[in-house]
C-alpha positions in Angstrom: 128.2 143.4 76.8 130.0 140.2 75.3 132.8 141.0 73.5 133.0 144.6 74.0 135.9 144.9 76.7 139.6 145.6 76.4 142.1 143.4 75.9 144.7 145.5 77.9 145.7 144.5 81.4 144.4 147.6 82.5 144.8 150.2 85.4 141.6 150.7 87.6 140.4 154.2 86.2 139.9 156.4 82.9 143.0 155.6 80.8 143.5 151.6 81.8 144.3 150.2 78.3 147.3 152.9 77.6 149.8 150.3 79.6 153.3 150.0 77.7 153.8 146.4 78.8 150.7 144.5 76.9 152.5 144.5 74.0 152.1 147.5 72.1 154.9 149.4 70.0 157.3 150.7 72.1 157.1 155.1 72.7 159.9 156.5 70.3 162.9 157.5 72.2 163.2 160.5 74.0 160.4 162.9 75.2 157.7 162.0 72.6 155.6 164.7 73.9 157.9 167.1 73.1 156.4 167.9 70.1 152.6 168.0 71.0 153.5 170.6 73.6 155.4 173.1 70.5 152.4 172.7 69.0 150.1 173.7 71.7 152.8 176.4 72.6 152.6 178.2 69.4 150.7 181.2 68.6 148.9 180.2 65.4 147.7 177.2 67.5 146.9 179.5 70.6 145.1 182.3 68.7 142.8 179.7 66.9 139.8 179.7 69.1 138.2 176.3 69.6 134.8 177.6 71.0 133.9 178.9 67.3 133.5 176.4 64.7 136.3 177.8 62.5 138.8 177.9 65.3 137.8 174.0 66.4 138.0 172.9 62.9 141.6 174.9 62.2 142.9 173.6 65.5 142.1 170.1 64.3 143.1 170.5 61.1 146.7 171.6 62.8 146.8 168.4 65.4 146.8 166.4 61.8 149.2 168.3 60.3 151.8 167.5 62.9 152.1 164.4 62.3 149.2 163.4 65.1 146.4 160.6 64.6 143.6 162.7 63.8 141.4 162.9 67.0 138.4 160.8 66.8 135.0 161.3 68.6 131.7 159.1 69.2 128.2 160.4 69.0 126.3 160.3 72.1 123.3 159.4 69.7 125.3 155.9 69.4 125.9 155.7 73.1 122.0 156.5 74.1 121.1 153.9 70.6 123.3 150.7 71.7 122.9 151.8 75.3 126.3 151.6 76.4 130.2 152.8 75.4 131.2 150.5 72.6 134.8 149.6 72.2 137.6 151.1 69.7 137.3 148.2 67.7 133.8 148.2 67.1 134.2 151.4 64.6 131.6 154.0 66.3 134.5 156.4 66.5 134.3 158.9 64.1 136.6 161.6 62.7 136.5 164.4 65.1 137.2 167.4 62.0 134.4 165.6 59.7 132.4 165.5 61.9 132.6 168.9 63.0 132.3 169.8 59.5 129.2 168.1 58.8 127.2 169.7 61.5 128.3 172.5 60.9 127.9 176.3 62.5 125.1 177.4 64.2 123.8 181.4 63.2 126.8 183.0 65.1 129.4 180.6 64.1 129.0 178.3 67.4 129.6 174.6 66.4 126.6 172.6 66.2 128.3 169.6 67.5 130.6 170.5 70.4 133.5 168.2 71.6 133.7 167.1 75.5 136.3 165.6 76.7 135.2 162.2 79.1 137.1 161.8 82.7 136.2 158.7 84.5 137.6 155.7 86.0 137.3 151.9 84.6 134.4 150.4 86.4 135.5 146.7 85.7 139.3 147.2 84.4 140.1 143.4 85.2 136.5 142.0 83.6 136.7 139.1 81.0 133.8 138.8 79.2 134.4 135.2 77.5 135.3 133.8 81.3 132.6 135.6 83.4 134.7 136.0 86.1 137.7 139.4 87.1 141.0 137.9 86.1 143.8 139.7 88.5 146.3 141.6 86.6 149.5 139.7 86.0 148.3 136.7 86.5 148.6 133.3 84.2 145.0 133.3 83.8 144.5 136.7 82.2 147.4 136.3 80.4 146.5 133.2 78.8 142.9 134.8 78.6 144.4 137.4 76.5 146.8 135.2 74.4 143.6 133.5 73.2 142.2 136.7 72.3 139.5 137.2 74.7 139.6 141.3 75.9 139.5 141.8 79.2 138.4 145.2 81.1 135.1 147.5 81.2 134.8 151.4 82.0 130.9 149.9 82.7 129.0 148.3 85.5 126.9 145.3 83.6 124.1 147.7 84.4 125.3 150.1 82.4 124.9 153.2 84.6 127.8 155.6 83.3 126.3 155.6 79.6 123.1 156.3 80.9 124.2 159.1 82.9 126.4 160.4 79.8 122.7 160.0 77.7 120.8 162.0 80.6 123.6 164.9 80.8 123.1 165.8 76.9 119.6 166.3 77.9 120.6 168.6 80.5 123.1 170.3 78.4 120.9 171.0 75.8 118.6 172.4 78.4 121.2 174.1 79.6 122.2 176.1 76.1 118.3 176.4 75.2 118.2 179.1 78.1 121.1 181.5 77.0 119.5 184.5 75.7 121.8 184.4 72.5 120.9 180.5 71.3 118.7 179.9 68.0 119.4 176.9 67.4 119.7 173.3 69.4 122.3 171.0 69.2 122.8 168.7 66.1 124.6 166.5 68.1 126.9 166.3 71.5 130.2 164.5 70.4 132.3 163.1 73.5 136.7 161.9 73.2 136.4 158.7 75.2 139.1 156.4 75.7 137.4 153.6 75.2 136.2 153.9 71.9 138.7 156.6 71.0 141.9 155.5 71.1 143.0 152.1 69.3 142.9 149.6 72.7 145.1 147.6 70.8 147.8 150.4 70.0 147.6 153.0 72.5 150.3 154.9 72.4 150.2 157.5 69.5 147.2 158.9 70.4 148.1 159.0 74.6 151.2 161.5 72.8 148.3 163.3 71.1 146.0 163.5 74.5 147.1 167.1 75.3 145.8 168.1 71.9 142.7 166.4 72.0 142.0 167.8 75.5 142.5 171.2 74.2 140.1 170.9 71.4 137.3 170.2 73.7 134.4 172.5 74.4 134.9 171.2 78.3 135.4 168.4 80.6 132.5 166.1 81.8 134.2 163.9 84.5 132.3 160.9 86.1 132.8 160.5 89.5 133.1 157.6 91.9 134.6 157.4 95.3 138.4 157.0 94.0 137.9 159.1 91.0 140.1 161.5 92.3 142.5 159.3 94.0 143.4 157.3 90.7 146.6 159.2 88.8 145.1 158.9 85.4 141.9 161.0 86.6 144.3 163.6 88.5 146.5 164.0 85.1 143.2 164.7 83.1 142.3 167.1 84.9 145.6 168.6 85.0 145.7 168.6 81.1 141.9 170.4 81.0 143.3 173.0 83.3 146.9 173.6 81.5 145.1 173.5 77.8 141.4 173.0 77.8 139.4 176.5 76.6 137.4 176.0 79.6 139.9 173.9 81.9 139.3 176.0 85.3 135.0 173.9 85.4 134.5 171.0 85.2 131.4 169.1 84.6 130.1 166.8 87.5 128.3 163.5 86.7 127.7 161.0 89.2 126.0 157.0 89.0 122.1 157.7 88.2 122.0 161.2 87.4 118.6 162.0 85.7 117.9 165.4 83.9 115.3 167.2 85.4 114.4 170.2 83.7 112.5 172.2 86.5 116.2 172.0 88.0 117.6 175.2 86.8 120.2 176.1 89.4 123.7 174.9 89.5 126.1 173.8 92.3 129.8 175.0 92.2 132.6 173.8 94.4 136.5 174.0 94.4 139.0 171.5 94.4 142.6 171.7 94.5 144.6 170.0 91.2 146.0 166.9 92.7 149.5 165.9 92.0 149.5 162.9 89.5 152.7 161.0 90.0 151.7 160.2 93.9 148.0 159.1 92.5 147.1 155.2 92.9 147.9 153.0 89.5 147.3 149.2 89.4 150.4 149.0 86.9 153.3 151.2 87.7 154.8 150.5 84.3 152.6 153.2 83.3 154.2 155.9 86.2 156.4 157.1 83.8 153.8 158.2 80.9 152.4 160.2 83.8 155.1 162.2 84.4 155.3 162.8 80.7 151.8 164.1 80.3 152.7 166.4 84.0 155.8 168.0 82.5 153.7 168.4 79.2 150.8 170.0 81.3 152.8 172.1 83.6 155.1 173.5 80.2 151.8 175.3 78.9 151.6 178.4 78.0 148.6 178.0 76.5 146.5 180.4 79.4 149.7 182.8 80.5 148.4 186.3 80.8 150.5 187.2 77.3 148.8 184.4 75.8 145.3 185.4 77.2 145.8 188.9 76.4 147.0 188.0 72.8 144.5 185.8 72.2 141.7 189.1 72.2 144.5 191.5 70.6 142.1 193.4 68.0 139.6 194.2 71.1 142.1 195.1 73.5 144.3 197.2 70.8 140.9 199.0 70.5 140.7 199.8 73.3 144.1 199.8 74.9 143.1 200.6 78.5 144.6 199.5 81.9 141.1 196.9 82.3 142.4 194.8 79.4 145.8 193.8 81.2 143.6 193.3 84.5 141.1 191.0 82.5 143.9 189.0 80.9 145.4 188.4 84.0 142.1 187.4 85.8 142.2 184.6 83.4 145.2 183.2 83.3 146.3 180.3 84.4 149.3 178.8 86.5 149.4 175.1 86.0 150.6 173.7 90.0 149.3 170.6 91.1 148.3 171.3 94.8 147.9 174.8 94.4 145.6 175.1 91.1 142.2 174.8 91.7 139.5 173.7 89.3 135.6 174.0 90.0 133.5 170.7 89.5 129.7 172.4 88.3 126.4 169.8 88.7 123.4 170.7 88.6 121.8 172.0 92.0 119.0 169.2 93.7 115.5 171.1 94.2 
């Protein structure tokens, strides 16, 4: 759509506008993500349990507190309504705590509008709307294209197949939750953290320090994948940040171009990949190598899902019942954050 494209000289995948040399403010000096990992590191922030809506709302309530940008959502009642993923400077992003807070609970304290966290790759990261043509990164064209205020970049094909697929998986999700035997209640809404419309394409860089946070207040991952999805370092370092901090980091939600729900298809498809190492994945501008290795060292310094913090995190059951099987259960789920020896398991549904 005209007009609704990044100005950034962006990379060719998920996080293409974050690049430190378009012009934005400068990182602070020294490890900014220092403090978003003492944050996710600490017990108050581990015990708080984002899969309840009280836990979700305290763990947002605490990213603000730090001194974060409060994370921001969109609807995916907006993406399926304008048919596509608008831009950060439209204003479809909404607060991610008020938002939570209007839907509200559901009748056993589930939150009626989940978070998921959006992994894909920029379909069109060197498009330029206002010149109908790719303008190659670096070059005098896009840079005068940008001086003159015309954005350049699109995480969408013109035909708009990724929001499509993103407006056919909340069908199957709420398919999906309508069969557990516990469920009341649908959905209100499906809230999804994009980059695109959720962090400030003109000032990236205080919510990229925030990203580890805002992964780890997501219900799960939904990652959209193309052939170099998971060849692009920016894809390989959001998965890495779903597995070191996401409540359920180890799955991962497959999408793929012109997925359709179908609800006679009730079975799913699981399959195991390794975590790939970020800092030798492919980026169009190498100025950004360095975040990378930021948001590794922050991924790989959780201890978000250690077998302590598992077994703390269910304390009162486990005091109760203080056996042997509690130690054994906390250390089934832990998890070791290695690139190349982590796996993670992308889910889809199974083709009937």
């Amino acid at each position: 759509m005209a007009g609704h494209v990044s100005t950034a000289p962006a990379t060719t995948q998920s996080m293409g506008g974050y690049s430190p040399s378009k012009g934005n403010k400068a990182a602070p000096e020294g490890d900014p993500f220092a403090a978003t990992l003492r944050l996710l590191n600490s017990s108050k922030y581990q015990r708080a349990d984002g899969g309840l809506f009280d836990g979700l709302v305290q763990k947002l309530r605490m990213i603000e507190e730090a001194g974060m940008p409060p994370m921001k959502v969109v609807r995916a009642s907006v993406i399926a309504e304008l048919g596509r993923i608008p831009r950060s400077t439209e204003g479809y992003a909404v607060s991610a705590r008020t938002e939570v807070e209007r839907l509200g609970p559901d009748l056993i304290n589930f939150p009626m509008g989940p978070i998921f966290f959006f992994s894909h790759r920029w379909e069109r990261p060197d498009w330029c709307e206002a010149v109908g043509k790719d303008l190659e990164y670096g070059s005098a064209e896009r840079k005068a294209a940008m001086a003159a205020g015309h954005p350049v970049g699109d995480p969408d094909l013109d035909d708009r197949a990724k929001a499509k697929a993103l407006v056919e998986w909340c069908k199957y999700l709420k398919s999906k939750r309508n069969q557990h035997p516990t469920v009341s209640e649908d959905f209100q809404e499906v809230l999804f953290f994009i980059d695109w419309p959720c962090v400030d394409q003109e000032n990236p860089m205080p919510e990229i320090v925030a990203l580890p946070a805002y992964v780890s207040a997501c219900t799960g991952i939904v990652a959209y994948i193309t052939p170099e999805y998971q060849e692009r370092a920016w894809c390989r370092v959001e998965l890495l940040m779903a597995y070191a901090f996401g409540p359920d980091g180890t799955s991962v939600e497959k999408l793929e171009r012109g997925f359709t729900h179908r609800p006679e298809a009730t079975g799913i498809k699981v399959k195991a990949e390794t975590l790939l190492d970020p800092m030798v994945g492919k980026l169009t501008n190498e100025g950004e190598r360095d975040i990378i290795r930021k948001l590794k060292k922050c991924a790989m310094g959780s201890t978000a899902y250690t077998c302590m913090a598992v077994w703390r995190k269910d304390m009162a059951w486990n005091y109760e019942w203080h056996c042997g099987w509690c130690g054994y259960d906390a250390w089934r789920f832990s998890r070791s954050v290695k690139p190349g020896v982590s796996s993670i398991f992308f889910v889809e549904p199974e083709e009937e």
